[in-house]
N, C-alpha and C positions, 0 to 999 in steps of 0.2 A: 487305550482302547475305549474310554469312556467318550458318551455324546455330550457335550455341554449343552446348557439352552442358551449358547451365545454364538450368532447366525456371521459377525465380522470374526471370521477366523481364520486358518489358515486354507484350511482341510477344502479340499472342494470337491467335487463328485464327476461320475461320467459322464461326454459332453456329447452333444449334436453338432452337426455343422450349422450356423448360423443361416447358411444359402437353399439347402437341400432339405434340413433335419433327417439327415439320417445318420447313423453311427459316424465320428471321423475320430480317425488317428488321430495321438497325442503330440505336438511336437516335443520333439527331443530334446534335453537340455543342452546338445551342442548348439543348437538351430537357436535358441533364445537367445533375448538382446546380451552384450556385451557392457559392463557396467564401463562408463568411463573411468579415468585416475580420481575426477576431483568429483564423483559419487558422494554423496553421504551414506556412511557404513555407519549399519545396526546388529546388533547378536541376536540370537535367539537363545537364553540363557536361564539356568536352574541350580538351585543348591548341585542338584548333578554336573554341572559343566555346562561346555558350550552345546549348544545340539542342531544350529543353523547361520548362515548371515543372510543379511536383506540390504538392497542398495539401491536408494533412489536418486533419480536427476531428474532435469528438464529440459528438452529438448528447446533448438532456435523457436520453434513455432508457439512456443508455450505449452506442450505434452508433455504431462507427468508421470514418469516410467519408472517402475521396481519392477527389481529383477529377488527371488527369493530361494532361498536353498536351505531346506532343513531335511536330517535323518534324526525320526523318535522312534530307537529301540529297531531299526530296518526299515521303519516305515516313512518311504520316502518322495518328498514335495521338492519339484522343480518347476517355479510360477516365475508368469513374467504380465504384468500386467501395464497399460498403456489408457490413460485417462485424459480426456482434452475437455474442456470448462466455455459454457456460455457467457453472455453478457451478464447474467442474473450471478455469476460465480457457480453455479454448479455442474456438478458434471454434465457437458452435452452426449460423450460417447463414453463407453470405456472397453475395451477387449482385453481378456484372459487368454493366455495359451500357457503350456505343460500340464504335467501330468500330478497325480496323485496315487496313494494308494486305490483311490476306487476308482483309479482311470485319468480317461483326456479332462482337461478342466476349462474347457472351451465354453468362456461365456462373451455375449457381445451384449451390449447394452445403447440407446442411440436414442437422440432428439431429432424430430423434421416434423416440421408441419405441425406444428403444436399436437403431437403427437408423440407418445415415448415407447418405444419397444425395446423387448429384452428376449435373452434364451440364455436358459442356464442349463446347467444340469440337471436340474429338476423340473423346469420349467418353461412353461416360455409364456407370455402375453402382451399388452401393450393398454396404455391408458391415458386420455387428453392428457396435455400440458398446459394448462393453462397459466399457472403461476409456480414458484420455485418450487419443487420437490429435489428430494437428493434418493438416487438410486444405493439400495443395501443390496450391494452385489449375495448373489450364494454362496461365492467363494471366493474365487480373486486372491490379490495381495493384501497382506494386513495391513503396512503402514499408511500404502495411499487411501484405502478405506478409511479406517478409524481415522487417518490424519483431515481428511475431507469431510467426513462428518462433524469430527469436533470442532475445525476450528469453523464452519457453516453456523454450529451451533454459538459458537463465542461472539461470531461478529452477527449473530442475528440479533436485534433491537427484544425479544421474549425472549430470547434463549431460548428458542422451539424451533423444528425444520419437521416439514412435512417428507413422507415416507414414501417412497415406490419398492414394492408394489402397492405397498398400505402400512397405515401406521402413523405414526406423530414420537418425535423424540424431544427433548428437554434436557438439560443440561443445571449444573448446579456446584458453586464451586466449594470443595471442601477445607483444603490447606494448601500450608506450603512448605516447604521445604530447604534446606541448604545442604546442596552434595558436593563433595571434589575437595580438593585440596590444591591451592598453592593457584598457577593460572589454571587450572583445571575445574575451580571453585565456582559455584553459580547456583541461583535460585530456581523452583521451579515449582510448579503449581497444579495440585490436584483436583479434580475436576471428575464429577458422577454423571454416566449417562444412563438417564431412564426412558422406557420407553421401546429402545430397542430389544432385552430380553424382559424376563419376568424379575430382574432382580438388579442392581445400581450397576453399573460397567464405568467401574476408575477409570481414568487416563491421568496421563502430565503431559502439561505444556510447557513454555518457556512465560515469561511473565506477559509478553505480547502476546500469547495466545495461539503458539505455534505447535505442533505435536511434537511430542519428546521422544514419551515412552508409556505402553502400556504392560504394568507386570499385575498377576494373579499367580501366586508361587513362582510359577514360570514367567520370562517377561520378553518381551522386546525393548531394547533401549539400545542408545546409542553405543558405539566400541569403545570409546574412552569411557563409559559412565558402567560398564559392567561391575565395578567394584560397589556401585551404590544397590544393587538390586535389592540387596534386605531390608537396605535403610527405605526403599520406597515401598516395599512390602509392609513394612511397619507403619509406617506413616500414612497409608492409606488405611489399612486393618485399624489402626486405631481412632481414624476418623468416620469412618463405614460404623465401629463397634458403638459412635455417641450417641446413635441411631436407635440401640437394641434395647436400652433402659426401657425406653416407650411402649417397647413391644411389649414386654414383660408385663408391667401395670395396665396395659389396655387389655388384653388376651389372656392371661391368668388367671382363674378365677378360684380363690381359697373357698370352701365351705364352711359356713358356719357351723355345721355339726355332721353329722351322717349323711350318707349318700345313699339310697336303696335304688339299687336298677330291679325293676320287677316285669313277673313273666316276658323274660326274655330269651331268648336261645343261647347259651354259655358254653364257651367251648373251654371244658375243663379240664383242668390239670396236664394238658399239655396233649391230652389223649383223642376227645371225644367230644361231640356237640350233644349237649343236653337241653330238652323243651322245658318251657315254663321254668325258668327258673328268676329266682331273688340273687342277686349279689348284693351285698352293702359293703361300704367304702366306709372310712371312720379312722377319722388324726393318720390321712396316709397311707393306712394298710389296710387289707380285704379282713373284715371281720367276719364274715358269716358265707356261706356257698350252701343254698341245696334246694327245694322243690319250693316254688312260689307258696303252694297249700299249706306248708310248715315253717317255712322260713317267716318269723315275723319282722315285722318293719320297726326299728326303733322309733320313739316316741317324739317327732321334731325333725325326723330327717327328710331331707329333701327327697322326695320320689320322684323319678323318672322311668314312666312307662314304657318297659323294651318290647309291645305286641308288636310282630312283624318285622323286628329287629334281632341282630345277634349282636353280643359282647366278646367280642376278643382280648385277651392278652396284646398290649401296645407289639405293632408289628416290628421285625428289625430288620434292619440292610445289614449285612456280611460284606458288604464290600462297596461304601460308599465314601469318595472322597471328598470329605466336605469341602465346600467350595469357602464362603464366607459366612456371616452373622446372618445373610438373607434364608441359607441353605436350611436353617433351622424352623421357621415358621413352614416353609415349602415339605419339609419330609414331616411337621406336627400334621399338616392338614392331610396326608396321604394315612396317617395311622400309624405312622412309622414315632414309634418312641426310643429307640433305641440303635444304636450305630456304630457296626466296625468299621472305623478309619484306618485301612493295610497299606499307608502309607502316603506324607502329607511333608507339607513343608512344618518341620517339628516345631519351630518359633512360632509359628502362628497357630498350630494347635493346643499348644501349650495355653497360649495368649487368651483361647476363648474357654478353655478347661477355666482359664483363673477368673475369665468374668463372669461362666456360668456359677461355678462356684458364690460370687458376691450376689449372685442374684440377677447378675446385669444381663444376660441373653438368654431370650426362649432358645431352646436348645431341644435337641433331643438328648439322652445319655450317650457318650461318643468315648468307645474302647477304643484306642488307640493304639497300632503297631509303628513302631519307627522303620523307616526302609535302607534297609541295606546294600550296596550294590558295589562291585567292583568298580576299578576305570578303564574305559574303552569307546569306540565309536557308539554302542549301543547301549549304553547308562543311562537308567533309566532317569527320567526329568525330575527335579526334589529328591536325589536320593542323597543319603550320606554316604559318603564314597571309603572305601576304605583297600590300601593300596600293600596291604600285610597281614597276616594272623592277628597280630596285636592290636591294629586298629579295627579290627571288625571286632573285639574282642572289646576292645576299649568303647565302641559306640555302643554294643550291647550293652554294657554296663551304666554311656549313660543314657540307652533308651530307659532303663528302669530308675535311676534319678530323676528323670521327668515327668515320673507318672504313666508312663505307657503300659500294655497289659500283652503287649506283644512285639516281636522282630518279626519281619518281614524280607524275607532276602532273594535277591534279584536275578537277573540274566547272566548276568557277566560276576559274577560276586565268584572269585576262588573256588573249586571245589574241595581242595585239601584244606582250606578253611574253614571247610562247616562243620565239620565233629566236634573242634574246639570250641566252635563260636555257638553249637547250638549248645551244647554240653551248660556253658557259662550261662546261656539264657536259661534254660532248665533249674540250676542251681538258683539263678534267683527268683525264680517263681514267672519266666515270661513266657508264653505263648512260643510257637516256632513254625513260620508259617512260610510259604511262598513258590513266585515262579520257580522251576528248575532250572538251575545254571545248566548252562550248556555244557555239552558231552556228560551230563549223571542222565540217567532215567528215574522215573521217580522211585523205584526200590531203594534205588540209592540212597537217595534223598531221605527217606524212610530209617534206611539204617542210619543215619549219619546225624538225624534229631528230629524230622519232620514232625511236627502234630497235625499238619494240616497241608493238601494242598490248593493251592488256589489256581481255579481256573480249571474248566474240564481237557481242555486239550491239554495240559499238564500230566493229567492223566493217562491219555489218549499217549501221549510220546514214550510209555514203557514199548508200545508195537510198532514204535517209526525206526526207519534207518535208519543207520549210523549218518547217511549224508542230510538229515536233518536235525538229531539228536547233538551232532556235534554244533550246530551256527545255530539252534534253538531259541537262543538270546536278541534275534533279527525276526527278518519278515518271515521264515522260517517255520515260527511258532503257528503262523495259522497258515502256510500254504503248504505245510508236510499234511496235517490233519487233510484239508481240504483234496489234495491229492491223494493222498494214501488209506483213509479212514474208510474208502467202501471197503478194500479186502480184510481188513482188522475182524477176526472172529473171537467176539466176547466171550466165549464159553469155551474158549479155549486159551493152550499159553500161548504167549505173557501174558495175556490181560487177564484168565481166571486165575492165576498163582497169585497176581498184584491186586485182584479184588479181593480175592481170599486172607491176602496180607492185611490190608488196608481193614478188614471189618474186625480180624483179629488181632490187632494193635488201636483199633477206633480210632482210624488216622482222617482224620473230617476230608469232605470234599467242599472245597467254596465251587462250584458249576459255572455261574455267570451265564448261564443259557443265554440266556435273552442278549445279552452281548453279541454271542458269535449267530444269533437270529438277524441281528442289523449285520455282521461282517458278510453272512453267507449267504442269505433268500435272497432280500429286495435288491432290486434294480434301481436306477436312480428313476422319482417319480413316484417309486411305491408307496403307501402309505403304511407302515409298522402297523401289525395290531397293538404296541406295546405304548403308541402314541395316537391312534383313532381313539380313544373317550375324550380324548382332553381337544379337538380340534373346534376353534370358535370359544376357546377361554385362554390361548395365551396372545402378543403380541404377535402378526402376522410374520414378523421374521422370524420368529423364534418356528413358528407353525409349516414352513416355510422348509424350514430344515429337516422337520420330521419327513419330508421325503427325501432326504438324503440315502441313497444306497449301498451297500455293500462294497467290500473291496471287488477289483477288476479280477476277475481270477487271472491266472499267468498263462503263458503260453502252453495249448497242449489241453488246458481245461476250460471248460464250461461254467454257466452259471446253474444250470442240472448238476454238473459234477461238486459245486461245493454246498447244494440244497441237499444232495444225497449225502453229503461228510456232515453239515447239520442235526440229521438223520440219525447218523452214528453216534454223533454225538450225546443227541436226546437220550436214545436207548441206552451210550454208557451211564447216563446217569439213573436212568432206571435199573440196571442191573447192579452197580452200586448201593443203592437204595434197596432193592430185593436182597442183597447181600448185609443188610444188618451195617454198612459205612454211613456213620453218620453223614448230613446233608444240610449247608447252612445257607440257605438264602439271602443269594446279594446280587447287587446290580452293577458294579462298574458303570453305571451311569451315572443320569441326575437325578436318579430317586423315583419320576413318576412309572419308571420299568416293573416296579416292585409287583405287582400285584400279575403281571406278564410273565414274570421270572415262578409265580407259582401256577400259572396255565400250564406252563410251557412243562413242570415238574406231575401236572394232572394228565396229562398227554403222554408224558413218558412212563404210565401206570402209578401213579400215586392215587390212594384217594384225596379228598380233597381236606380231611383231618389230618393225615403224613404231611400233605403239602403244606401245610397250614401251620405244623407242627415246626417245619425247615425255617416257620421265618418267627418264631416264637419262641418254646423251650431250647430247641436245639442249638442256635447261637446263642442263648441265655449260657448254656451248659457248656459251648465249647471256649465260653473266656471266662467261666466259671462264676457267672454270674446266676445261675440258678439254684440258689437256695436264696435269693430273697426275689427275684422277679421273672419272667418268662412264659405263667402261665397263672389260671383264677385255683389258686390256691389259699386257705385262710391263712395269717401270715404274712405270707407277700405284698411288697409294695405294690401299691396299686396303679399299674400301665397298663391301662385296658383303652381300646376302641370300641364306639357303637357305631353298628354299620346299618341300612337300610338293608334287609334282604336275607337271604339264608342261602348265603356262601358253602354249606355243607353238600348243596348239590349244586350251586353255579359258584365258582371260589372268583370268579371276576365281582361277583358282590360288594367285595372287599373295600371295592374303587368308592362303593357309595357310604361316606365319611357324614359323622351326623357328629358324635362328640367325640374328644379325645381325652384321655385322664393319664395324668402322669403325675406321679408321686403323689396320687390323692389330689389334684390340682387339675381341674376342670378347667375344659377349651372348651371354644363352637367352630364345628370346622368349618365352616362356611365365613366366621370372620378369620380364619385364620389363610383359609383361600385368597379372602380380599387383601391380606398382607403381603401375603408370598405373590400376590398377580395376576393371579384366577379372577376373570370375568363372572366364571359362575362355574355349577358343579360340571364332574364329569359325565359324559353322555354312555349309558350303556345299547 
């Protein structure tokens, strides 16, 4: 469900006819090309299984065609994309046809007349051709994409290729590697591309420079080479990680003695915005809270004047899957100090747990749930698959040798499995959180271990029917909401029995608003309010994408009909909230959502201290980290942000980031912007 800020993906959006621009039908994946016998086959593959194939050739003419087919979780991509190459080597034309979940994925891309035009799904324009550029499609196929870019990038004399629509990318090689066994054996070579999002995009090639495979937990690689996925996972993660040392000693900054923030607006104890006030910082933890007038300054310590400013407790994601070592400096400079990971590739969580531990990566604090899920067409991508009682039983146990602070359990995951398996997680002290397997509702779920569920339409499917409660595990999940959520009457049963359960058992709700705000309102083209501040400070593709729109709603509904199930859904989480269920703020994005995900909670009747609250004390407390951090209490570690502005009446404030403080250890957030890829601050 999450948006990456990486624009060569799979995912493509609603299309236009390239002739007309008006709405056209998707072609059908019978209509798309036929891969020949001697194609090159690629998987689309994750610690959860296989979840796609992709298959390129080349036509007599010199056209290079893939054809791609993935289902993640129901959500399903049928691409066939067709690319032909000028004298200079780059692409002259390219056209996209099938569908997506947010529809037809009809883009054309073309050179004439030293001149380039495009239409995508979001877009359409056209700009001289004077000299080489290489088109970043919107969507399209992944391999001839990424495979056309990289090797552009290898055989260019800089290792640089100019960008359409805009942009400049660069290339840089990392390592290498030996995968296979036996004639299967062969080397192959890692390679960073910058430029295109806000953060390094690995690739492999062959040692000539050919495209391999691009994996980030989840990977494309070729079908013989699916056994090496972890090994390229690792061997990239650890060459990416040589990187983070740097960060660390550049952006860190220890204090020599006390820290006094003064007359500043403090929002404390988890509660309340208080004027004028002193905090002081000191070896780490908050030593002092209360009225500027009384509060004195230690003798030596560094002042920093909060007029005009407010001091938060460091913000937290409830539901952010870190991406890599970059993802850390990009959520420091947001405010974000603190991080539920509900489910990751666990080898590489682990991996950056041990180097933040040495010191080696800025990081935020990152609580960690392992993910559990059954096997079936709809497993989820990085899950740990467990195919018995015993093995769901067994991975909980070693989610908790790894360090983790919660289970996370999926679509497809047994339902006579989870009393056992949550039972065992409770016993050892873990968290018990997640999607609802299909055919339970969440009372179920509830009785059988939940402490938490994630996602609001989780909630929403105690009042869906049985013909979507049963395949809930699929696309299901959000076109039963979307269809069915207008007649859902809150204040009645099921939903007042299960909110009434849910506040008298303090069973959290992770919401994800702002998630199903991108699945449900915008059209392709729209601009998110959850990504207009940040437009003109990231890479044009990455910016590019933030008009990416909603899923297609299905036959029978509107884009009215799933803006009104949005609707519903707002208000369940406000009714929630008015019901005393706790409330944890998280994005299932890429983190700069965070501060949208608490509009979106101010809108649904929160004031703007409750909302504030959801991404501070309250996930501090639901992984039981609040008795040392969460809010300006004396005692606690000291994770605080300074923000420009007084958030108590506009909570979008938030976005405006001056310092950050974590564990007593001072950032500026504006150098930590220039790390993470930020041009410059965000615009309110």
């Amino acid at each position: 469900m999450r948006k990456l800020l990486m624009t060569t993906a799979i995912i493509a959006g609603l299309g236009w006819s390239a002739a007309t621009g008006v709405m056209a039908a998707p072609v059908p994946a019978e209509s798309l090309a036929k891969p020949p016998a001697d194609a090159r086959a690629y998987v689309i593959a994750s610690t959860g299984g296989v979840h796609g194939q992709i298959y390129t050739w080349t036509l007599a003419d010199g056209t290079l065609m893939e054809r791609a087919s993935m289902n993640l979780r129901g959500q399903k991509f049928e691409l066939e994309q067709a690319s032909t190459f000028g004298a200079d080597h780059m692409p002259s034309s390219l056209t996209v046809r099938g569908f997506t979940p947010n529809g037809d994925a009809a883009e054309t891309f073309a050179i004439g007349h030293a001149t380039a035009i495009w239409k995508s799904q979001v877009d359409a324009g056209e700009a001289a051709y004077t000299k080489p550029k290489l088109y970043v499609a919107a969507g399209g196929a992944f391999v001839s994409n990424f495979a056309m870019l990289t090797e552009a990038l290898i055989a260019s004399p800089s290792h640089s290729v100019d960008l359409l629509p805009g942009g400049k990318a660069t290339i840089e090689k990392l390592t290498e590697l030996q995968i296979g066994q036996g004639t299967t054996k062969r080397t192959v070579v890692c390679w960073a591309i910058n430029g295109l999002s806000n953060s390094a995009a690995p690739v492999w090639t062959t040692p000539d420079g050919k495209f391999f495979a691009a994996v980030q937990g989840m990977g494309v690689l070729p079908t013989d080479s699916v056994d090496s996925l972890a090994a390229l996972n690792k061997a990239q993660d650890d060459s990416l990680a040589a990187r983070s040392p740097a960060l660390v000693k550049a952006l860190l900054q220890t204090p020599k003695g006390p820290v006094a923030f003064t007359h500043v607006r403090a929002f404390i104890d988890g509660q309340r915005f208080a004027e004028d006030e002193t905090v002081i910082v000191d070896k780490g933890v908050i030593s002092a809270v209360g009225p500027s007038a009384s509060t004195p300054v230690p003798k030596g310590a560094q002042v920093i004047d909060g007029k005009g400013k407010t001091l938060s407790p460091g913000l937290w994601d409830s539901h952010m899957h870190v991406g890599d070592d970059s993802t850390g400096p990009m959520l420091l400079s947001l405010g974000v100090t603190s991080v539920r990971d509900p489910g990751n590739d666990d080898a590489l969580t682990v991996a950056r747990a041990e180097r933040r531990a040495k010191g080696d990566l800025l990081s935020p604090h990152v609580y960690a749930s392992s993910l559990i899920d059954g096997k079936g067409p709809n497993t989820a991508q990085v899950a740990n698959v467990a195919t018995s009682q015993d093995e769901a039983i067994a991975l909980v146990r070693k989610a908790k040798a790894e360090g983790m602070v919660g289970v996370k359990f999926y679509g497809t995951f047994n339902p006579a499995w989870l009393p056992a398996a949550a039972a065992e997680a409770h016993k050892l002290g873990l968290h018990v959180h997640g999607h609802i397997p299909a055919t339970m509702r969440p009372a179920q779920a509830i009785d059988a271990g939940y402490d938490e569920i994630t996602h609001i339409n989780f909630v929403l499917m105690q009042a869906m029917p049985d013909e979507v409660v049963n395949v809930s595990n699929g696309i299901a999940r959000f076109e039963g909401p979307g269809r069915f959520a207008k007649g859902v009457d809150l204040n009645a049963d099921p939903m007042k029995s299960l909110i009434a359960t849910m506040a008298r058992k303090q069973t959290a709700s992770d919401p994800t608003l702002v998630t199903f705000e991108s699945l449900y309102v915008p059209e392709n083209g729209d601009l998110s309010p959850a990504y207009a501040p940040y437009v003109g400070t990231l890479p044009p593709a990455v910016e590019r994408g933030f008009r990416q729109g909603g899923f297609s709603p299905p036959a029978g509904l509107t884009r009215a009909d799933y803006r009104e199930a949005f609707g519903k859904l707002k208000s369940l989480a406000g009714a929630l909230h008015k019901a005393g269920v706790p409330i944890v703020a998280g994005t299932d994005g890429s983190g700069l959502e965070i501060v949208r995900e608490l509009e979106l909670y101010v809108e649904a009747g929160f004031t703007p201290a409750e909302a504030l609250a959801a991404a501070t004390l309250a996930p501090a407390r639901n992984v039981g980290a609040d008795k040392t951090t969460g809010s300006i209490a004396v005692g606690k570690v000291a994770d605080l942000v300074l923000v420009e502005g007084d958030p108590s009446k506009q909570i979008g404030a938030l976005r405006n980031t001056r310092m950050v403080v974590m564990d007593g250890k001072l950032m500026d957030a504006d150098a930590l912007r220039t790390a993470a890829g930020f041009s410059g601050r965000p615009k309110l």
